[in-house]
N, C-alpha and C positions, 0 to 999 in steps of 0.2 A: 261154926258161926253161920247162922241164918241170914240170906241177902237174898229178898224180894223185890221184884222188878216190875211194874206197874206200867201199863201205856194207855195216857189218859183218854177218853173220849171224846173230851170235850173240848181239847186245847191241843192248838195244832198251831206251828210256824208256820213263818210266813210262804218258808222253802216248797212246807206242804209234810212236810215230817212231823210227826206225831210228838209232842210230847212225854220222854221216855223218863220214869222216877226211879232210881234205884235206893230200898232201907235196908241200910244197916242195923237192926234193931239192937244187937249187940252192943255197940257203939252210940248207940243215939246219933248214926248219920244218916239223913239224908240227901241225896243228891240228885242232879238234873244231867242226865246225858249227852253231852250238846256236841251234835256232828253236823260237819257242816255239809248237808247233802244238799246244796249248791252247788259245789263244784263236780260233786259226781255224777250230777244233772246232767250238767254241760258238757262232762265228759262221755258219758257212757248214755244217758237214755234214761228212761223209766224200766226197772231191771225186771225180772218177775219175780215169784214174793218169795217164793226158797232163796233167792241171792238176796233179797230185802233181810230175811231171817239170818244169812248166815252174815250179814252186816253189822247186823244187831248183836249178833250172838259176838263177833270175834271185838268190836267197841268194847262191849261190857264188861270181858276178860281183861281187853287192856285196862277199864277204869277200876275193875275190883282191884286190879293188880295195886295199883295207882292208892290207893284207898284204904285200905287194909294194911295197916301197919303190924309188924313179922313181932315185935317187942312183947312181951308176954306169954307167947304160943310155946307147948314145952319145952321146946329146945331154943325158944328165940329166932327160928326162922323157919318152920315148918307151919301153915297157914290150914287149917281144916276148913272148908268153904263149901255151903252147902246154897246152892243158886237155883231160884225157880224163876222161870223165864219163860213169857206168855209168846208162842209164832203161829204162823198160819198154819203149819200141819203137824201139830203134837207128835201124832203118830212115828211119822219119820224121824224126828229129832229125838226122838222117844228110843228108836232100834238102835242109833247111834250113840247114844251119851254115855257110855260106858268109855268106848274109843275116843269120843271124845276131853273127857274128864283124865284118862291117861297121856293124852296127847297136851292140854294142858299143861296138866300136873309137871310132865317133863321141861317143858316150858321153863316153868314158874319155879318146882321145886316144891309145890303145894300139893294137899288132897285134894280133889273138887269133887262134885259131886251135885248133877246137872238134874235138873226136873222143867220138865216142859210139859204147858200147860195150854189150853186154845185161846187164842186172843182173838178177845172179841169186838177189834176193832181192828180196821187198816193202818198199818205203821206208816204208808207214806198214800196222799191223795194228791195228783196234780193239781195245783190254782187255777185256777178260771182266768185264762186269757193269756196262760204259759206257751213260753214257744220256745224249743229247743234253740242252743245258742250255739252257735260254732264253739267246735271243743277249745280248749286252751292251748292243750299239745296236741294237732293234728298227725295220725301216722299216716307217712307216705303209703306204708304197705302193711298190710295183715302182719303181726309179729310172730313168730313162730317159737319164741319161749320168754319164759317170762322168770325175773330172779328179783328175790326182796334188796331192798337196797336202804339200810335204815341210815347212812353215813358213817359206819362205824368197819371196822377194818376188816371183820370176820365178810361180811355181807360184799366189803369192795373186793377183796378178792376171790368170793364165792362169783362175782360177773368177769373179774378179769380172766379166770380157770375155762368159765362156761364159754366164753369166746374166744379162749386160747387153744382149746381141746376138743371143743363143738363144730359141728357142721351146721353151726345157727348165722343163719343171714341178720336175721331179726329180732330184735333182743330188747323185751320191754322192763326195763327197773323200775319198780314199784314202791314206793317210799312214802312214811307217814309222819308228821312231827306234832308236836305239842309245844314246842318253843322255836323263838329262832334259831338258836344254835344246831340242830339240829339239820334246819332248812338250809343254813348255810352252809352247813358239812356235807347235802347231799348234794347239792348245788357246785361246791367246788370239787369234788371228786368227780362231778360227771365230767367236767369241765375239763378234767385232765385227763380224761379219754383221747381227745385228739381223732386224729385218723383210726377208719376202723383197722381193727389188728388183723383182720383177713378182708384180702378185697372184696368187695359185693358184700362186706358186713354194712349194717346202720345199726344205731343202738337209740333208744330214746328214756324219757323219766317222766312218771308221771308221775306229780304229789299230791299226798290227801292229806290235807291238814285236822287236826283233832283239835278241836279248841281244848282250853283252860278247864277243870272242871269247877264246879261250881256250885259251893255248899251252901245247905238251902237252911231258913234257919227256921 
């Protein structure tokens, strides 16, 4: 299955993100990739454009994933997916996509099978008269590791392990949602952290929400 990814020129939010289209031509879908980089704004900065690309890149993965129903594929869950996706340095994304389309694949369960192409436009321009905002979660201290933390049991005790068995002071959980339910799962788990498990530990969470995706017609 062929999914082409498009980033318009012409049409840019308000955030200052580009406009990203992904076609399914297989499916007759098309869709609008909508991240909400406003908060990653305020959190992190204006990134350089290899971290803009690999933004892009790991969004897309989640919405193909999202998108792409397993029902008719030969065995009913094996997904063939074939993705060209426009970044700022082909080249590089170009020596990797091999490792990355495995790395995937293991993920999902899926083939993939990645093709980068030079886009020829910037995926994110700052607005005229932006001003960094103080972040939402402020860290007291540099973190010195960082563990996904999606709400779900495998990932809470992938942090409780890492600060149980680590010489980590600093310990950033990373969490993404698409609904609340998920926001609330991450949210009450951290919550039942309590005191750090070793003194001179601190742990923090920072979420990146994924909006709704949103079929275009």
């Amino acid at each position: 299955m062929k999914i082409d990814v498009n980033i318009d020129p012409r049409a840019r939010h308000s955030d200052g993100f580009s406009k990203v289209m992904v076609n399914i031509t297989d499916l007759n879908i098309q869709r609008e990739l909508d991240i909400s980089f406003l908060e990653l704004y305020r959190r992190c900065g204006i990134p350089d454009l290899i971290t803009l690309d690999f933004l892009l890149v790991a969004s897309l993965c989640y919405m193909i994933d999202k998108s792409v129903p397993r029902a008719g594929t030969f065995d009913d869950w094996t997904r063939e997916l074939e993705v060209t996706i426009p970044v700022s340095n082909s080249n590089l994304w170009s020596s990797v996509a091999n490792e990355l389309a495995r790395t995937v694949g293991f993920l999902t369960g899926d083939m993939w099978d990645f093709n980068f192409t030079s886009s020829t436009t910037s995926l994110f321009r700052r607005p005229t008269g932006w001003r960094r905002r103080r972040p939402k979660y402020s860290l007291r201290s540099t973190p010195n590791a960082v563990c996904l933390f999606s709400g779900g049991l495998d990932s809470l005790i992938g942090a409780i392990n890492l600060l149980a068995e680590n010489d980590t002071n600093n310990l950033l959980l990373m969490g993404h949602y698409d609904s609340s339910g998920a926001k609330a799962a991450q949210e009450g788990f951290f919550s039942q952290f309590g005191q750090p498990i070793k003194e001179g530990q601190s742990h923090y969470i920072y979420e990146y929400p994924i909006s709704r995706l949103q079929q275009m017609s």
